[in-house]
C-alpha positions as CSV (number, residue, x, y, z in Angstrom):
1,X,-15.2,-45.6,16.9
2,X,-14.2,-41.9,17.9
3,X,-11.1,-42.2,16.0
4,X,-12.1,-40.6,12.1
5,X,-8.4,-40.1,11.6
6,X,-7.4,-40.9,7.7
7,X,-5.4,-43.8,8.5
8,X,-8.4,-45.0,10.9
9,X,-10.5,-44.7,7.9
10,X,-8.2,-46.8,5.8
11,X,-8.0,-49.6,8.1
12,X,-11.7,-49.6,8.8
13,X,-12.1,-49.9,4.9
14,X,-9.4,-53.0,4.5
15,X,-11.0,-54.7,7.3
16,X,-15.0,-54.5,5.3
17,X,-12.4,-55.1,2.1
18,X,-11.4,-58.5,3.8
19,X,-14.8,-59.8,5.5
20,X,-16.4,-58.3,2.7
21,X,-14.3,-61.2,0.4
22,X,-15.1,-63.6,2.6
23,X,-19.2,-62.8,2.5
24,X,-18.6,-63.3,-1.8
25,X,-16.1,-66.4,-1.4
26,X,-18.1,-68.2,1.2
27,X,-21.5,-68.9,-0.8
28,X,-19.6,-69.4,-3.9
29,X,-18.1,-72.4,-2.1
30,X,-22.2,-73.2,-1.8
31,X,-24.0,-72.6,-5.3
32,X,-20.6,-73.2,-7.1
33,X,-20.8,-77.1,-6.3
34,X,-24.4,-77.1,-6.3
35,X,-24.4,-76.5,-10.0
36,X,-21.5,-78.9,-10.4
37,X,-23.2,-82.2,-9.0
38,X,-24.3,-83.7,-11.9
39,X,-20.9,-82.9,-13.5
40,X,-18.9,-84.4,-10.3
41,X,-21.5,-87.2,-10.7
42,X,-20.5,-87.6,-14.5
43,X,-16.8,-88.0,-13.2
44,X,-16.4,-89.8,-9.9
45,X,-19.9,-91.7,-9.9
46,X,-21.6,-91.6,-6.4
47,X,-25.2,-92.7,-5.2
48,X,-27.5,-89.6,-5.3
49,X,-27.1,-89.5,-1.9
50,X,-23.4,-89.2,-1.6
51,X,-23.4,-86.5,-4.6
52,X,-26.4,-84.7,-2.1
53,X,-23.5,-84.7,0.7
54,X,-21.6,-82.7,-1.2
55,X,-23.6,-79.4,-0.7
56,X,-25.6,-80.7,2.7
57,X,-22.1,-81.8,4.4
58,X,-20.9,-78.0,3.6
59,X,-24.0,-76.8,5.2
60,X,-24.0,-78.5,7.9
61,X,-20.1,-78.1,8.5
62,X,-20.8,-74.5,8.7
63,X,-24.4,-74.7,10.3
64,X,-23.6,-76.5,13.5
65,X,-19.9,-75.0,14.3
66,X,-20.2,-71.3,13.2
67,X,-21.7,-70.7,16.8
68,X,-18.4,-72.9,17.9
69,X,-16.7,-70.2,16.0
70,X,-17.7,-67.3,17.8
71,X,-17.0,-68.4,20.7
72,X,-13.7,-69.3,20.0
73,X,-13.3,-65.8,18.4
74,X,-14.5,-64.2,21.2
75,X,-12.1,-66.0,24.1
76,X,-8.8,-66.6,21.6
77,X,-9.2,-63.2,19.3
78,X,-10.6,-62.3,16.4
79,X,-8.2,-62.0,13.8
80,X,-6.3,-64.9,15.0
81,X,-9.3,-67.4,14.2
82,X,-9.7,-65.1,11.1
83,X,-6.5,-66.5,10.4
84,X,-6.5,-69.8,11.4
85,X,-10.4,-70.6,9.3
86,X,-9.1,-68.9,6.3
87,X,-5.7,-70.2,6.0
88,X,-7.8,-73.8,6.3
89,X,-10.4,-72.7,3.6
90,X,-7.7,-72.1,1.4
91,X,-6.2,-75.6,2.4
92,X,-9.0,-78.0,2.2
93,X,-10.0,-75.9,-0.9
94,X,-7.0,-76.9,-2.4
95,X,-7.0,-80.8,-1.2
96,X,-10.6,-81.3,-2.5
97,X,-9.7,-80.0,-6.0
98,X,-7.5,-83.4,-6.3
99,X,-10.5,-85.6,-4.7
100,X,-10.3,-89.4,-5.9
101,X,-13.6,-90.1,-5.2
102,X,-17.3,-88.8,-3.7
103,X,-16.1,-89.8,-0.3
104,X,-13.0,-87.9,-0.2
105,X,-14.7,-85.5,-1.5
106,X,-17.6,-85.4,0.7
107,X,-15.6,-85.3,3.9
108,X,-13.1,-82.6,2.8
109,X,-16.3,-80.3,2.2
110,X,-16.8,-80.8,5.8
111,X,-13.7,-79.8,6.9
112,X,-13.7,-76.6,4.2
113,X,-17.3,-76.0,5.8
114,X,-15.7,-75.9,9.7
115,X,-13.2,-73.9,8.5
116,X,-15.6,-71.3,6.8
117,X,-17.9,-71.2,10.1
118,X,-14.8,-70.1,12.2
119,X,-13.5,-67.6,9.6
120,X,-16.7,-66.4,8.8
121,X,-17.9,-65.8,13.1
122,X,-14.7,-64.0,13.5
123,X,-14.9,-61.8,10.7
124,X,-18.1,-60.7,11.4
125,X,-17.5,-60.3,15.4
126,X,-14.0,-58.0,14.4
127,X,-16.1,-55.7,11.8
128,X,-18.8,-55.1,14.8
129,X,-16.1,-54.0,17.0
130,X,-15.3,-51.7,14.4
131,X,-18.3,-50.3,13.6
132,X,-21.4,-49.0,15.6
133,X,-24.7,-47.2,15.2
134,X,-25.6,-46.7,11.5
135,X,-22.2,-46.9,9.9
136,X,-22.7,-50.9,11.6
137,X,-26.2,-50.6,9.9
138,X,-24.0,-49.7,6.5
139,X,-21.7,-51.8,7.1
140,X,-23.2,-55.2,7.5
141,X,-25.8,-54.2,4.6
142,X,-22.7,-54.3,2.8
143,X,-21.6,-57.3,3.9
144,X,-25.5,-58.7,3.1
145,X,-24.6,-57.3,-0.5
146,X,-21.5,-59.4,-0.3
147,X,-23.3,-62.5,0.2
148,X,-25.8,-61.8,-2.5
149,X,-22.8,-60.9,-5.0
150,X,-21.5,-64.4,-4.3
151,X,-24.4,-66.4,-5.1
152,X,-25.6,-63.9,-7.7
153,X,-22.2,-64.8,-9.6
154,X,-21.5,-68.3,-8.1
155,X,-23.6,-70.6,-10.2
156,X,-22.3,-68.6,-13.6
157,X,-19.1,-68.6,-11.9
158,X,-19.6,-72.5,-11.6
159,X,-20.7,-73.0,-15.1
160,X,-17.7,-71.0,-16.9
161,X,-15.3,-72.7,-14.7
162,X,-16.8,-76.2,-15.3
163,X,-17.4,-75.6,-19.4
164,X,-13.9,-74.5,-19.4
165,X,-11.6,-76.3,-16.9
166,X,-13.7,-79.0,-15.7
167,X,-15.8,-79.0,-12.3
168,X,-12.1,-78.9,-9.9
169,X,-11.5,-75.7,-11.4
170,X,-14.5,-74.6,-8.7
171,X,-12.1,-75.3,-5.7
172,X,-8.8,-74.3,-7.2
173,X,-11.2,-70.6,-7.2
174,X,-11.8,-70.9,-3.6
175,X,-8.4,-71.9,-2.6
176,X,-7.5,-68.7,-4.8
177,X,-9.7,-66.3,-2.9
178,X,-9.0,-67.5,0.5
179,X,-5.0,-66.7,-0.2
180,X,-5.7,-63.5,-1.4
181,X,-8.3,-62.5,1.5
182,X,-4.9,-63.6,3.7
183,X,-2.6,-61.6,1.8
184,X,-4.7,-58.5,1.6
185,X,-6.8,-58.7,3.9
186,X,-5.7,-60.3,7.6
187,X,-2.5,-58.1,8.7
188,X,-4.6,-55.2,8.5
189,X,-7.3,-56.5,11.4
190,X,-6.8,-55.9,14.9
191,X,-6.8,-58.1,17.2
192,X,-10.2,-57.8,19.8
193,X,-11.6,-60.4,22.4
194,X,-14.1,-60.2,24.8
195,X,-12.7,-59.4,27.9
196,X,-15.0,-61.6,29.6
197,X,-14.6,-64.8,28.1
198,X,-13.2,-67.8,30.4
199,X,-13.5,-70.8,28.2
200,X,-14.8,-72.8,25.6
201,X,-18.4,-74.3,26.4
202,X,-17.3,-78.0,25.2
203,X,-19.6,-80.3,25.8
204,X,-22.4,-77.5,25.1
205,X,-20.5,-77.4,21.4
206,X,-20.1,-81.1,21.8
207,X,-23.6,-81.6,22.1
208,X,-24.9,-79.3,19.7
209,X,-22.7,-80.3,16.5
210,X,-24.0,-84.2,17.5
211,X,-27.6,-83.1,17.9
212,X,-27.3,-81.5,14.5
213,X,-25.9,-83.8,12.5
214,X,-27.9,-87.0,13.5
215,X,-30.6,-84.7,12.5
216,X,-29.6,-84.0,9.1
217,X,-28.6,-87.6,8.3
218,X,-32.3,-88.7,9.8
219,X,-33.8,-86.6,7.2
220,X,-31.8,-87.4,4.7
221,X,-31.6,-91.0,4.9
222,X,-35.1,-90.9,5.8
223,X,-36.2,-91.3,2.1
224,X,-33.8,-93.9,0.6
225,X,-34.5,-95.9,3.7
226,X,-38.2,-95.0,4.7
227,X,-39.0,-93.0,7.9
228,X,-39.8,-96.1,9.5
229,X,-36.7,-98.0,9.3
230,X,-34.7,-98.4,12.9
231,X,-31.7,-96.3,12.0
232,X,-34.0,-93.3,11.2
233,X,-36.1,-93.6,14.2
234,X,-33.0,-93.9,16.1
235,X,-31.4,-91.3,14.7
236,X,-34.4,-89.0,15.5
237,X,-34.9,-90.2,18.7
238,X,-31.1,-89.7,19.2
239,X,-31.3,-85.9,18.3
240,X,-34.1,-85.1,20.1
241,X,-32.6,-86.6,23.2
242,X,-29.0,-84.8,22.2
243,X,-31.3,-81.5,22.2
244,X,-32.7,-81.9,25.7
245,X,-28.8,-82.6,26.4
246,X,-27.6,-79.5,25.3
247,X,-30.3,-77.3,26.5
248,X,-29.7,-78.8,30.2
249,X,-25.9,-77.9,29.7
250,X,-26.4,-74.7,28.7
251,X,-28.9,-73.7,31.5
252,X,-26.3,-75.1,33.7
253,X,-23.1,-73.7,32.0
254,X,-21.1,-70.7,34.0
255,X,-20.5,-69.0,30.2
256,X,-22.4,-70.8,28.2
257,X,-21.9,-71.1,24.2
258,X,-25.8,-70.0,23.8
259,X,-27.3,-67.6,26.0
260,X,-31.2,-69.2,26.6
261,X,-32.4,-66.4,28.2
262,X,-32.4,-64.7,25.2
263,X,-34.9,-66.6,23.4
264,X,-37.2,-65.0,26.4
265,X,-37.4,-61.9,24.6
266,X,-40.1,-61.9,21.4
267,X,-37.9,-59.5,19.4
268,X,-35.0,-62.2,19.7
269,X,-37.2,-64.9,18.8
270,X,-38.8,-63.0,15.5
271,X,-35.6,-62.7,14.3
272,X,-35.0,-66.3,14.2
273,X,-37.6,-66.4,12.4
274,X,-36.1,-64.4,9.2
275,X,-33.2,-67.0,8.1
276,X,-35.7,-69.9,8.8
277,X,-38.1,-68.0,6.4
278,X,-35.1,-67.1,3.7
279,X,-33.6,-70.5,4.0
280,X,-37.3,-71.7,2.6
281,X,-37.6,-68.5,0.2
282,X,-34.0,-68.7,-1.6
283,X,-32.0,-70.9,-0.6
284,X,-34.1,-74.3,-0.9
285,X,-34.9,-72.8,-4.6
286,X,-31.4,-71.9,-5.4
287,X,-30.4,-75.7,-4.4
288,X,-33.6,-77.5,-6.2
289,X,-33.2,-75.7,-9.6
290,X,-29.9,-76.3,-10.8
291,X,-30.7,-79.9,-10.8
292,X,-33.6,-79.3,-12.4
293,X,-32.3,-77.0,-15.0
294,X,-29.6,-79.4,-15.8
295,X,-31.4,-82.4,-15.6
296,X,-34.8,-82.6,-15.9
297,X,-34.8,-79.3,-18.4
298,X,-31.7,-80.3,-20.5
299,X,-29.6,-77.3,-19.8
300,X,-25.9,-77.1,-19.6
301,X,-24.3,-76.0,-16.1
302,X,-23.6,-72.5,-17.8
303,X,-27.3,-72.1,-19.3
304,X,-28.2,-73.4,-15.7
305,X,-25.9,-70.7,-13.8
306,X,-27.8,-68.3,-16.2
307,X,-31.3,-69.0,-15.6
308,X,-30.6,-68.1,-11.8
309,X,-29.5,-64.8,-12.0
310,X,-33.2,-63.6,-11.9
311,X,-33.4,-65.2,-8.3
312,X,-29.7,-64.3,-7.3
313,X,-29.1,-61.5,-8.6
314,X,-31.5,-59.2,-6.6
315,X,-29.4,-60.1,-3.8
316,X,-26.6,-58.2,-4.6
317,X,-28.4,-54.7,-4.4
318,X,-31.8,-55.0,-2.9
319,X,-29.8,-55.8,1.1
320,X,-27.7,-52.8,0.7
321,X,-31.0,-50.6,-0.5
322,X,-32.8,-52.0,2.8
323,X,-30.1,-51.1,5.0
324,X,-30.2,-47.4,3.5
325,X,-34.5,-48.1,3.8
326,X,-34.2,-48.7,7.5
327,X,-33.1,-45.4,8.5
328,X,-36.7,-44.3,7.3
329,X,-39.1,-47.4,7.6
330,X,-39.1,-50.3,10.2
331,X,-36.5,-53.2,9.4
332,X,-39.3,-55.4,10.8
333,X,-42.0,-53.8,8.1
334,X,-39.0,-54.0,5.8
335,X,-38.4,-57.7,6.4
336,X,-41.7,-58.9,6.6
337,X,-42.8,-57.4,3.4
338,X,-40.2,-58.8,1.7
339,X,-41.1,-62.3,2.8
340,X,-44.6,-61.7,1.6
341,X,-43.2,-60.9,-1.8
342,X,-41.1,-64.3,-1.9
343,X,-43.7,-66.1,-0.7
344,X,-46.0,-65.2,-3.7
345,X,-43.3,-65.9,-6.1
346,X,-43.1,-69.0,-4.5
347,X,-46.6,-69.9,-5.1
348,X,-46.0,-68.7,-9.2
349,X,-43.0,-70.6,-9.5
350,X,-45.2,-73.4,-8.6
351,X,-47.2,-73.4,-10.9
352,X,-44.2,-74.0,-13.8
353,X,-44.6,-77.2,-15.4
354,X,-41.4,-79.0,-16.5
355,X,-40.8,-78.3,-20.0
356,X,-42.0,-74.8,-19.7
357,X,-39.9,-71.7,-21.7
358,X,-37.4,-70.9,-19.9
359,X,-38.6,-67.2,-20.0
360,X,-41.5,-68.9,-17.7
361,X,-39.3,-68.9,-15.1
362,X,-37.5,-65.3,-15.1
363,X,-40.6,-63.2,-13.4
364,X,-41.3,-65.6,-10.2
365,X,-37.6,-66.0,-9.5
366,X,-37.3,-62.5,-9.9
367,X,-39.7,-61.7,-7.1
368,X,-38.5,-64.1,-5.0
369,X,-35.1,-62.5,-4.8
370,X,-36.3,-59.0,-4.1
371,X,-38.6,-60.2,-1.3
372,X,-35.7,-62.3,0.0
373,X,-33.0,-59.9,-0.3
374,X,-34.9,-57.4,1.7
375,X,-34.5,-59.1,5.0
376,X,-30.9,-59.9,3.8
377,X,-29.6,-57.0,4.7
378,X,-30.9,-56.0,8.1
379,X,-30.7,-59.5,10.2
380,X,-27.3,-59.6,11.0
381,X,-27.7,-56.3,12.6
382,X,-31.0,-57.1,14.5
383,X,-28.9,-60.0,15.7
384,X,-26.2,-58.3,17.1
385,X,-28.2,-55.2,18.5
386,X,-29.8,-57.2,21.1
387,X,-26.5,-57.8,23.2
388,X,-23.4,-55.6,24.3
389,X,-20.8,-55.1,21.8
390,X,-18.2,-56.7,23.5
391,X,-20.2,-60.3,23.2
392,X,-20.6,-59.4,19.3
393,X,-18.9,-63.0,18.5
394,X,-21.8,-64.9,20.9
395,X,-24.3,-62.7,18.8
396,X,-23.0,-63.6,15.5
397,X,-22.8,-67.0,16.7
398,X,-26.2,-68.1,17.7
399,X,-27.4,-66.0,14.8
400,X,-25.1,-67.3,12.2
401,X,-26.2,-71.2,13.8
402,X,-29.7,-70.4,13.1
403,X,-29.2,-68.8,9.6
404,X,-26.8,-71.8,8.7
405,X,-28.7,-74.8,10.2
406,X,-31.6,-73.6,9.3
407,X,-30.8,-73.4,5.5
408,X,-28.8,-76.9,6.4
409,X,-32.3,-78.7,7.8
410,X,-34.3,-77.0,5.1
411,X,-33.0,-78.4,1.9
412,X,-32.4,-81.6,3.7
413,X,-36.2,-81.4,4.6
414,X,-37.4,-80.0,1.3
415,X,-35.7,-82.7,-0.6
416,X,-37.2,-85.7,1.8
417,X,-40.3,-84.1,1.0
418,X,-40.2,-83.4,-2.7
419,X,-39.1,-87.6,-3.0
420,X,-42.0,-88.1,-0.7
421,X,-44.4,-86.4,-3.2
422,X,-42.7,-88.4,-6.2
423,X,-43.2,-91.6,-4.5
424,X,-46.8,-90.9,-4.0
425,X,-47.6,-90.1,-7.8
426,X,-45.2,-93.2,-9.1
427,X,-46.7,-96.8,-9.1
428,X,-45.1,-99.4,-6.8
429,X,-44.6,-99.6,-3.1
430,X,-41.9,-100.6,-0.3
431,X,-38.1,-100.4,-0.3
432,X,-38.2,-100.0,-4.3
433,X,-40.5,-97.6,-4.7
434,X,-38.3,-95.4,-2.2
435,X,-35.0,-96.0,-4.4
436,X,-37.2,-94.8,-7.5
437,X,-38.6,-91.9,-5.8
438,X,-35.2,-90.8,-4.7
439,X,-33.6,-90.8,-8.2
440,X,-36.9,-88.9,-9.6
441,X,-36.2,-86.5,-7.2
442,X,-33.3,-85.4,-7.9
443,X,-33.6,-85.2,-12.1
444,X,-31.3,-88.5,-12.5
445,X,-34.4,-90.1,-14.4
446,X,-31.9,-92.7,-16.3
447,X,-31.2,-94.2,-12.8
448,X,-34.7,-94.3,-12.8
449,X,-35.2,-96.0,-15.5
450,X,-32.5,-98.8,-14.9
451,X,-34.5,-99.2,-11.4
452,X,-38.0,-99.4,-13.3
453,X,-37.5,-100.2,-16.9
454,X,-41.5,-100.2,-17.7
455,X,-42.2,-96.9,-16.4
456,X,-42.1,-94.1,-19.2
457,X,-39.8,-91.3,-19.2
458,X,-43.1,-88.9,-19.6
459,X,-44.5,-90.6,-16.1
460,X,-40.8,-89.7,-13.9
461,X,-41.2,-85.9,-15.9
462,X,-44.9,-86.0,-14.5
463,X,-44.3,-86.8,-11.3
464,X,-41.6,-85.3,-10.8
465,X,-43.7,-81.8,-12.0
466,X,-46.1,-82.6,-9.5
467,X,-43.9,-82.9,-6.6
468,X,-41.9,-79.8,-7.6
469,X,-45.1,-77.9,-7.2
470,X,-46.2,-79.1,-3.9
471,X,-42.8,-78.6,-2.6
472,X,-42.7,-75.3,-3.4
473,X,-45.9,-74.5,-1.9
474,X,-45.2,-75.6,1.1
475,X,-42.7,-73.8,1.1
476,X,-44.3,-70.6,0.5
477,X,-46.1,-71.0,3.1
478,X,-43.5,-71.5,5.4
479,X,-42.3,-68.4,4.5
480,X,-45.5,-66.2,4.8
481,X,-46.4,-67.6,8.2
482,X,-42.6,-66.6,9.3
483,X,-43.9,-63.0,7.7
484,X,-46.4,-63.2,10.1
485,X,-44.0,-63.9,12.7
486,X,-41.9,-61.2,12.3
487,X,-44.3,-58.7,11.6
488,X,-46.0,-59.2,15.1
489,X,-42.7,-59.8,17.0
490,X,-40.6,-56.6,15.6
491,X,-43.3,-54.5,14.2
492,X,-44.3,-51.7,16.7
493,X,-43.0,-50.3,19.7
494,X,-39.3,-50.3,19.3
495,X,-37.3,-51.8,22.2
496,X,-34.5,-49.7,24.6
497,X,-31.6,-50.4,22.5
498,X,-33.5,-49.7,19.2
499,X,-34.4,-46.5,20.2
500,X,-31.1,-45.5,21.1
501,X,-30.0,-46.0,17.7
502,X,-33.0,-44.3,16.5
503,X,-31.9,-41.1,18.4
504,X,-28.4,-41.5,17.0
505,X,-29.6,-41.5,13.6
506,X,-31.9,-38.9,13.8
507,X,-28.9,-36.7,15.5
């Protein structure tokens, strides 16, 4: 903005205060009950699936309307939805703290997730319009640091709350933060639109959010049931035709919610390719080892929230450093270097047996979260610089969609494969065998036991090691061949709009 007058600076810095808040509070909200399911388990009781909804139905709350939420930012204002999302974060925050039960619980971190998506699109689409060039650059490396800070802190966060206070103290926090965000932060945004929105692509939304979801509960159901059972079939066959659905809309669509012609471009389709690839690097890690810290290790939530800093921790500095990196190297070297890096502490981390010293684990997860934090910090900004500024809220959006699904289908696709692997190395087959793997999986090894009473403890830790390893190697490579990805699609030639902010850096 041409405007560098004091009070312009001071509004500018309340408005990065505020979305900055929301980048710490909103992945909290993630690792925070992550570390707490075996505690909420403890408490309210629940199937393994059920207490697996609890982070998955956030993700996917978020993951298939934060694209909604842009829109809506973009046609009904910015800080008005900013509003509207936080002022329900704070709310269901609040309910879920008194949760009677799995279910209730469950369904009110969907709504908290909805909320989150539409606070979240709208902050980010109000601090573009307030920002261009490299002070954006800064900016949203900032906001990347944000995000790291959150899930640096949120599992140690988690464990002091739940050690001291018990595992609702987690969302009494939230409900805490999202007030305060309102009371500091929100009167100080303007209010920005884009000019050219008409209205709200409905049934492109409608489609999506349906699309998604039966998705997610094919995968997850996939390995309590087996893959071939009707309603998983169904359920595939149900997204994939929801998919076709919602592509056809959107091709058809006067303004639609996502802009196809987009993914025409090979820039715009390597970065996609960066949250798929962090989703497999950090996030599927971040979700997998608190339960096996807690309960295949025998730490306590707090030791647990500990022994991730190595991983989380990086996240908080290294997407900041890249931003300020980027002025002088490629982001797409940048980016695809650091995915390299996670995908060989991937392939260390792998090779941890359970049981291992807990030192063991500090130098893998340590690379993991430099390699993944130095994409953090630059794709938000590659996102939005490949449309106008005025549609920053449809940038946001479909970027924000594919960084949130995507860490969404990954864990729910991880853990579907990590109970496949169990299954294979444990002794039985058919519906049973399923039940069994599914508990292995996911640490509780006395359901385990109660389901197969003649199997050793030392055969679940064994196959459970096994699977943990092949898991993770898959996903490192998942994350290399995105490196590859995004080396050859942003690597090189720099595009108009790229160059035009070279020029204005170099001035």
């Amino acid at each position: 903005m041409t405007d560098a007058s004091p009070d312009a600076a001071r509004k500018k810095a309340f408005i990065l205060a505020a979305i900055f808040l929301v980048a710490v509070t909103i992945p909290i909200s993630f690792t925070g009950p992550a570390v707490a399911i075996p505690a909420i388990g403890a408490d309210l009781g629940g199937s393994v699936i059920a207490l697996n909804w609890i982070v998955s139905g956030f993700m996917l709350a978020i993951g298939s309307t934060v694209m909604l939420g842009g829109a809506l930012a973009d046609q009904y204002g910015r800080k008005r939805m900013f509003i509207i999302g936080m002022a329900s974060f704070a709310l269901a925050s609040f309910v879920i703290g008194f949760a009677p039960n799995v279910l209730a619980l469950d369904l009110m971190r969907g709504v908290q997730g909805v909320a989150g998506a539409i606070a979240l699109s709208a902050g980010f689409a109000a601090l573009a319009q307030e920002f261009e060039g490299p002070a954006r650059t800064r900016a949203l490396g900032m906001i990347g640091s944000g995000f790291g800070i959150g899930i640096a802190f949120g599992p140690i966060i988690a464990g002091l709350l739940i050690a001291s206070f018990g595992w609702r103290a987690i969302f009494f926090a939230a409900a805490a933060a999202g007030a305060l965000i309102l009371a500091l932060g929100a009167p100080r945004l303007r209010e920005t639109r884009d000019p050219g929105a008409t209205r709200i692509d409905s049934l492109g939304a409608a489609t999506f959010t349906a699309m998604l979801v039966a998705l997610i509960f094919a995968i997850m159901e996939g390995p309590d049931l087996g893959f071939d059972h009707p309603l998983v079939i169904g359920l595939f066959a149900l997204a994939g035709a929801l998919l076709i659905t919602f592509i056809t809309v959107e091709k058809l669509a006067t303004r639609p919610m996502l802009d196809l012609t987009l993914f025409t471009y090979g820039r715009f389709v390597g970065i996609q390719a960066l949250p798929v690839a962090v989703a497999y690097s950090f996030v599927v890690p971040l979700f997998l080892l608190p339960i096996r810290f807690v309960r295949v290790e025998g730490m306590s939530e707090l030791q647990a929230g500990l022994m991730l800093l190595p991983l989380s921790a990086p996240i908080a500095i290294v997407p900041f450093t890249a931003a300020n990196l980027a002025r002088f190297i490629p982001a797409g070297l940048l980016a695809s270097g650091g995915l390299v890096l996670s995908a060989a502490g991937l392939v260390w981390l792998a090779a941890i047996a359970p049981g291992a010293a807990a030192t063991a684990f500090v130098p893998p997860l340590l690379l993991v979260g430099i390699g993944a934090g130095m994409p953090w910090g630059l794709m938000d900004d590659l996102a939005i610089s490949v449309v106008p500024t005025e549609r920053a809220g449809m940038a946001t959006g479909i970027f924000g969609t594919m960084r949130v699904a995507g860490e969404t289908v990954a864990i729910a696709v991880i853990g579907a494969v990590l109970a496949a692997f169990v299954g294979a190395s444990l002794p039985g087959t058919g519906a049973a065998i399923e039940g069994l793997a599914l508990a292995v999986a996911n640490g509780a090894f006395e359901d385990a036991a109660r389901l197969a009473p003649a199997v050793p403890h030392a055969v679940f830790a064994a196959a459970y090691g096994s699977a943990f390893r092949a898991t993770m190697l898959i996903a490192a490579g998942v994350t290399f061949a995105a490196a590859v990805v995004t080396f050859l699609a942003l690597v090189g030639r720099p595009g108009p709009r790229r160059r035009e902010r070279m020029l204005e850096i170099e001035a």
